[in-house]
N, C-alpha and C positions, 0 to 999 in steps of 0.2 A: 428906471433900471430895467434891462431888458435878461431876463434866461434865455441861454442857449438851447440853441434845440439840441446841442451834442455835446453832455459833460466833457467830452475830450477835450473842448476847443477853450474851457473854461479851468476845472482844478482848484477853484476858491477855497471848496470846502478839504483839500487837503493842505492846504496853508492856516498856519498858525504861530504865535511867541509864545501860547501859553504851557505851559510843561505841562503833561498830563491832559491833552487834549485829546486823545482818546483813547481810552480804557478800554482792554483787552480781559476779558471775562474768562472763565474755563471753559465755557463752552467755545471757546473762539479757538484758545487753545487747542482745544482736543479737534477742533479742523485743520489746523494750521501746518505744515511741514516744520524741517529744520532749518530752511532757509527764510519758511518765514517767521519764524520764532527769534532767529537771530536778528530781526527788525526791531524787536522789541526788549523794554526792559523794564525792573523790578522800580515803581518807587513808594519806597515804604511799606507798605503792605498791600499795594494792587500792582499789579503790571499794564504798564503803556505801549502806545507805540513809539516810536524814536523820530527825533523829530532833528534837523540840522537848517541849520539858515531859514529856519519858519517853514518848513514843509517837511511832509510824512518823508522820512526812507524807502516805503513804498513805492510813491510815484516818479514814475517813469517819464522824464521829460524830452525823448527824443521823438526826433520827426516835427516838433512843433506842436505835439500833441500831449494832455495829460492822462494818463495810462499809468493806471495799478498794478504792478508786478506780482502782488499777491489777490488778484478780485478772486479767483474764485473763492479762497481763503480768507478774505476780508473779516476784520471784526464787526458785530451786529452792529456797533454804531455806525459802521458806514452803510451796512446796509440797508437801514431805516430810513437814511437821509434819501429824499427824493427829491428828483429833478423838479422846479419850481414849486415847492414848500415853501413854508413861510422860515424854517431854519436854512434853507437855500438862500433865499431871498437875502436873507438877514449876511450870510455867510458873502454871498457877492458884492454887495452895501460893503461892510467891513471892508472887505480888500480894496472897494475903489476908494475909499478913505484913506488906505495906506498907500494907495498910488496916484494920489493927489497933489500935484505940485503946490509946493508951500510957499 
């Protein structure tokens, strides 16, 4: 499995099915504008980010490139996640599993 040298050219780790795949804290909130609040939503008693066809609402898939509409704003779990980590890694694995011909 190879990491990119430039998250853009990648985006794995904002792909997902699971609901609740990333949890948006108060601290996140109180960075966040209203545009990017409106990303997000309430389940149960935490707030997420929104997710449609397995990827964030966030990201930005023009140009061919994947791009965060809210990064400076991002919640701390994306911004923990680093470029070739071992939850990278695992996060790129995954997706070439779901784009594996069957």
């Amino acid at each position: 499995m190879t990491v990119p040298d430039d998250c853009t050219t990648c985006g794995d780790c904002c792909h997902s099915w699971e609901r609740g795949y990333i949890q948006v804290f108060a601290v996140d909130e109180a960075r966040m504008d209203e545009a990017a609040l409106a990303l997000t939503e309430t389940d149960g008693d935490r707030r997420i980010m929104r997710f449609e066809e397995g990827r964030c609402l966030a990201l930005d898939l023009r140009e061919g490139r994947f791009r965060c509409r809210i990064y400076p704003m991002r919640p701390d779990a994306c911004r923990w996640l680093e470029r070739g980590s071992g939850i990278c890694r695992s996060m790129i694995a995954a997706r070439a599993l779901v784009r594996a011909p069957k």
